[in-house]
N, C-alpha and C positions, 0 to 999 in steps of 0.2 A: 379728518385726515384726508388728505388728496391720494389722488391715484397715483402718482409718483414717487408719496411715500408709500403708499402700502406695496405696489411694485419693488421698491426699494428693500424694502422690510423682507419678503418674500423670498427676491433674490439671496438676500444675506443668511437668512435662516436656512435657504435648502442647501448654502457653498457650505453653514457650517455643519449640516448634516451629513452631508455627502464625506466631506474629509474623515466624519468621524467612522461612517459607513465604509470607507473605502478601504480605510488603515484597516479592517477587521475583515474582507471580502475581497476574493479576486476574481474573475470570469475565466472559465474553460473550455476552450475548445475538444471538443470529441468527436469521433466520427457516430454517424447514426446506429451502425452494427452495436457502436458499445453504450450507448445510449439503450437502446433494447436490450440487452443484455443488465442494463442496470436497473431496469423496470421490472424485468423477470423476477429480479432477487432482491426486491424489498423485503424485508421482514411482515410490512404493513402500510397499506397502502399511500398515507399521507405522511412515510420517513420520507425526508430530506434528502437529496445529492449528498450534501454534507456528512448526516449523520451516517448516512449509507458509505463511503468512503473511506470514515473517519473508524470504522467499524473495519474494515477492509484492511485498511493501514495497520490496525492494532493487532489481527490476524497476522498479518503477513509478518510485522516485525516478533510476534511470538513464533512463527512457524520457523524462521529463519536463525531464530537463537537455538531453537529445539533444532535445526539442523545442522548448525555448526557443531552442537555436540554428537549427533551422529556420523559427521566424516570425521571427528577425531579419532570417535570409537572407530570405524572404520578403518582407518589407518592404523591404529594398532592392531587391527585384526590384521591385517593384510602382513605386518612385518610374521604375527607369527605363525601363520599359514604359509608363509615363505619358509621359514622352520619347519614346518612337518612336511611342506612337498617337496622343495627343495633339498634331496638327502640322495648320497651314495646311495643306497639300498634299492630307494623308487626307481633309481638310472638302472642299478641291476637288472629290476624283473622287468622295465619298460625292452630290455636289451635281448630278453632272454628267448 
């Protein structure tokens, strides 16, 4: 084989790696503050950006479902604390 096929050869093999690689991976930019701050809080030393992230994500989308149901509850609290403060009576003795 010449050098211009395995050149060739070469070429094609890493375009049809790379497509395949690419479709599954994106590059991100970050700043350096958060970069150290992602270092700090691996679990172990050789996790991944990825896995570290992807961990993070899973967090955050549970903390965020578990807090939609605390401002609901919240707002129901609020209509009936509105009820008990809001009264004749409390306007009396605030008057008195």
């Amino acid at each position: 084989m010449k050098l211009y096929e395995i050149n060739f050869l070469v070429l094609q093999l890493y375009t049809k790696y790379s497509e395949c690689i690419m479709k599954e991976t994106t590059t991100l930019q970050i700043e350096k503050k958060t970069l150290k701050l992602l270092k700090e809080i691996k679990d172990f030393p050789r996790q991944t950006y990825n896995e570290l992230i992807s961990k993070m994500a899973e967090m955050y989308k549970q903390f965020k479902s578990n807090n939609q149901y605390d401002e609901f509850l919240h707002k129901i609290q609020q209509i009936k604390m509105k009820e008990l403060w809001d009264n004749k009576e409390d306007e009396e003795w605030e008057n008195a």
